[in-house]
FIMARVEX-539770 format. One record per residue: z negated, y negated, x negated of N, C-alpha, C, O in turn. Coordinates in pm, whole numbers, padded with zeros to 5 digits, always signed. Each point is the difference from the previous one (the first is absolute). Example, Ala and Ser with C-alpha at 12.3 -4.5 7.8 and 13.67 -1.06 7.14 Angstrom:
-00780+00569-01319+00000-00119+00089+00000-00120-00090-00066+00002-00104+00138-00107+00139-00006-00119-00082-00073-00109+00077-00017-00111-00051
This chain:
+05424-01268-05677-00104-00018+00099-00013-00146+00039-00057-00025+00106+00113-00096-00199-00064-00117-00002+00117-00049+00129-00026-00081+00089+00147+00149-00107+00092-00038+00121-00007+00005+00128+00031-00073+00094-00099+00220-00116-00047-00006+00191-00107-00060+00023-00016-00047+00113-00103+00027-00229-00045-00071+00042+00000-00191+00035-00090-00081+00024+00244+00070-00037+00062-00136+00025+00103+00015+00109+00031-00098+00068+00005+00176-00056+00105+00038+00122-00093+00015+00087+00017-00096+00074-00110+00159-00033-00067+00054+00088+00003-00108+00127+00052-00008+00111-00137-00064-00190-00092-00180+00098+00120-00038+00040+00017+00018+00120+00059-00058-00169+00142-00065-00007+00038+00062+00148-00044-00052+00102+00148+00190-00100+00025+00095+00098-00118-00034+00109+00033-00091+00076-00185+00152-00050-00071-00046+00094+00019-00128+00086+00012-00016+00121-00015-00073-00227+00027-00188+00092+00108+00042+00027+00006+00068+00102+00097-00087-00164+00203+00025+00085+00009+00098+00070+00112+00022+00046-00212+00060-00015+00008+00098+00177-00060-00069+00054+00045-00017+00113-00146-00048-00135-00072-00080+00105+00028-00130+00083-00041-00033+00111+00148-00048-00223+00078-00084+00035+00155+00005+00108+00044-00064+00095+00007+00208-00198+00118+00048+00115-00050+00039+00067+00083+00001+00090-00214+00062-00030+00007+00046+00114-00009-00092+00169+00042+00018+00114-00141-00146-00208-00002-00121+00045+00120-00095+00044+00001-00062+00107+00098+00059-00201+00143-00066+00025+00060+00121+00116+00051-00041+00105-00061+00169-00129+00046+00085+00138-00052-00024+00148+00058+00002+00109-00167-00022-00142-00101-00009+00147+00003-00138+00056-00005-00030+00119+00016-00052-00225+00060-00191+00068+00109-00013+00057+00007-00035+00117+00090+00061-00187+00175-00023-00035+00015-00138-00029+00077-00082+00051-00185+00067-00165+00004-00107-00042+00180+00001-00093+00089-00071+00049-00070+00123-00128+00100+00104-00045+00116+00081+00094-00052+00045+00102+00184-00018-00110+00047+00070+00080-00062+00172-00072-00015+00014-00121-00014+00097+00220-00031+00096+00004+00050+00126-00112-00066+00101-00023+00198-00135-00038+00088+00037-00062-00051+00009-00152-00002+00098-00073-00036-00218+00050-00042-00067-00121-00142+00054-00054-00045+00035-00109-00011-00047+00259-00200+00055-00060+00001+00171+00015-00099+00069-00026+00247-00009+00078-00021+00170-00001+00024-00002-00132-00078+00052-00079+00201-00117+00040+00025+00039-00156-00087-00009-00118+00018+00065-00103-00150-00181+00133-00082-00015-00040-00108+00159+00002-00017+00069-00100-00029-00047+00205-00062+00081+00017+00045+00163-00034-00090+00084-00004+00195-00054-00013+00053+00072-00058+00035+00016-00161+00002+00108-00058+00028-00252-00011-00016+00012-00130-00107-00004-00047-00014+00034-00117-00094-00076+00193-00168-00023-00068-00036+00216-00030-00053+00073-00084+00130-00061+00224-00043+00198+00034+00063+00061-00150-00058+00081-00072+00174-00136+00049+00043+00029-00188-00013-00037-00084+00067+00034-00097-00179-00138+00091-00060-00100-00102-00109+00122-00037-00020+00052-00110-00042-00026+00231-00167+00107-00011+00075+00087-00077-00023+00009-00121+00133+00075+00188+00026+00121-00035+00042-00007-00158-00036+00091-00074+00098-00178+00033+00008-00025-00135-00149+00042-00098-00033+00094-00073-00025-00212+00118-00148+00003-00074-00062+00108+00010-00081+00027-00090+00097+00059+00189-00037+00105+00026+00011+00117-00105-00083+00067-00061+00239-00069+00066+00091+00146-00086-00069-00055-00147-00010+00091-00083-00045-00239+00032+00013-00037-00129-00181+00029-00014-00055+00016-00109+00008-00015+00195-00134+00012-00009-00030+00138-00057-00059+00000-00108+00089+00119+00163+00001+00120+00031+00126+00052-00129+00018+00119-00028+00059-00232-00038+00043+00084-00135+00125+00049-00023+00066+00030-00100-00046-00028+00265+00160+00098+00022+00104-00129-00054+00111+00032-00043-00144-00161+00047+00139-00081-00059-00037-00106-00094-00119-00033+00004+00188-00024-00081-00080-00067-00099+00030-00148+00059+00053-00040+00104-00119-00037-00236+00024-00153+00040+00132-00028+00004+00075+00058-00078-00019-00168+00184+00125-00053-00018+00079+00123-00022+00054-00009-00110-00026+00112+00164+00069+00066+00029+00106-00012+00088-00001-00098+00075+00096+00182-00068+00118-00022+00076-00048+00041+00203+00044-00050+00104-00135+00146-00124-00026+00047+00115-00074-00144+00092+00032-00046+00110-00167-00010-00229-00080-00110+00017+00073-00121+00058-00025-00058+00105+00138+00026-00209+00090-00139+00057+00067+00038+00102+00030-00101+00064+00009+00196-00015+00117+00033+00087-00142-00011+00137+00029-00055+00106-00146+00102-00122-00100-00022+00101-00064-00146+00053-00063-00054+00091+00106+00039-00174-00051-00202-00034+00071-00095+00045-00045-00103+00051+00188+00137-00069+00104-00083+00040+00026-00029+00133+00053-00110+00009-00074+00186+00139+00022-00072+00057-00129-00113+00064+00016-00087+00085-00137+00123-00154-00094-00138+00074+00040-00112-00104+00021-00105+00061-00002+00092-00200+00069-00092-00036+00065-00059+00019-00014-00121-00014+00124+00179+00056+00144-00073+00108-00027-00014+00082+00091-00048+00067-00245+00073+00025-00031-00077+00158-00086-00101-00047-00043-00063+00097+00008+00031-00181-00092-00070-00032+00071-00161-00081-00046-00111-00027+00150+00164+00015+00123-00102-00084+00065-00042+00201-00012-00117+00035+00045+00174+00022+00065-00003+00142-00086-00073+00058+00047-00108+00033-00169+00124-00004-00115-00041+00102-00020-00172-00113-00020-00106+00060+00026+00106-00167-00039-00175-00059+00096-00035+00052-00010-00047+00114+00140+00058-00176+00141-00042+00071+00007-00031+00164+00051-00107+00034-00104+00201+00072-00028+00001+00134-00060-00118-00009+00072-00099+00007-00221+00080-00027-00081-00085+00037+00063-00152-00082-00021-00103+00064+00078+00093-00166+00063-00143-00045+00096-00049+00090+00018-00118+00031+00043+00216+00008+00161-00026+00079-00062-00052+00144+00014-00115+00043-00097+00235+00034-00009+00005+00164-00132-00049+00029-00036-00083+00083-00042+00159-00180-00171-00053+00053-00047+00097+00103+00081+00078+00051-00229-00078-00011-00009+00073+00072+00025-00003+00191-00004-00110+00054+00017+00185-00004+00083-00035+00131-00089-00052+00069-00030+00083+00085-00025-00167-00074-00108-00067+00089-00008+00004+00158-00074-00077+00061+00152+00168+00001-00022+00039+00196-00079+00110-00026-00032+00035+00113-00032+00061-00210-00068+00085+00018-00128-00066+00008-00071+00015+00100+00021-00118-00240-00104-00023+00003-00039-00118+00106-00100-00065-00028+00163+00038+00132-00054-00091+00103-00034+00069+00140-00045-00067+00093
């Protein structure tokens, strides 16, 4: 229980943020879907673990986890390398 209730907040802000990097293009578009799509399997994770059907750190759990991790490893890397594209926000 103590996980979702730490995943939860977490997931909420990183939809709220990708949805934000989608709607700027502060970000290329590519980057904040993948976002917004792994946050949608971040929930669903916490979800199946809430409700019992999968346990902690499970194979189903990591395999649900993994790709906002790897956008989230992509998007630091993005922003060190490129930065954000600054003709949207002017």
């Amino acid at each position: 229980m103590s996980h979702v209730a730490a995943i939860l907040p977490w997931c909420i802000g990183a939809l709220i943020y990708y949805y934000i990097f989608y709607r700027s293009k502060l970000i290329p578009r590519w980057l904040s879907i993948w976002g917004l799509i792994g946050i949608g399997l971040a929930v669903t994770a916490s979800m199946l673990f809430l409700f019992r059907l999968i346990g902690a750190l499970s194979a189903i759990q990591v395999i649900l986890n993994l790709p906002i991790a790897l956008q989230e490893l992509v998007l630091a890397i993005w922003l060190i390398v490129k930065g954000f594209d600054p003709s949207p926000a002017s």
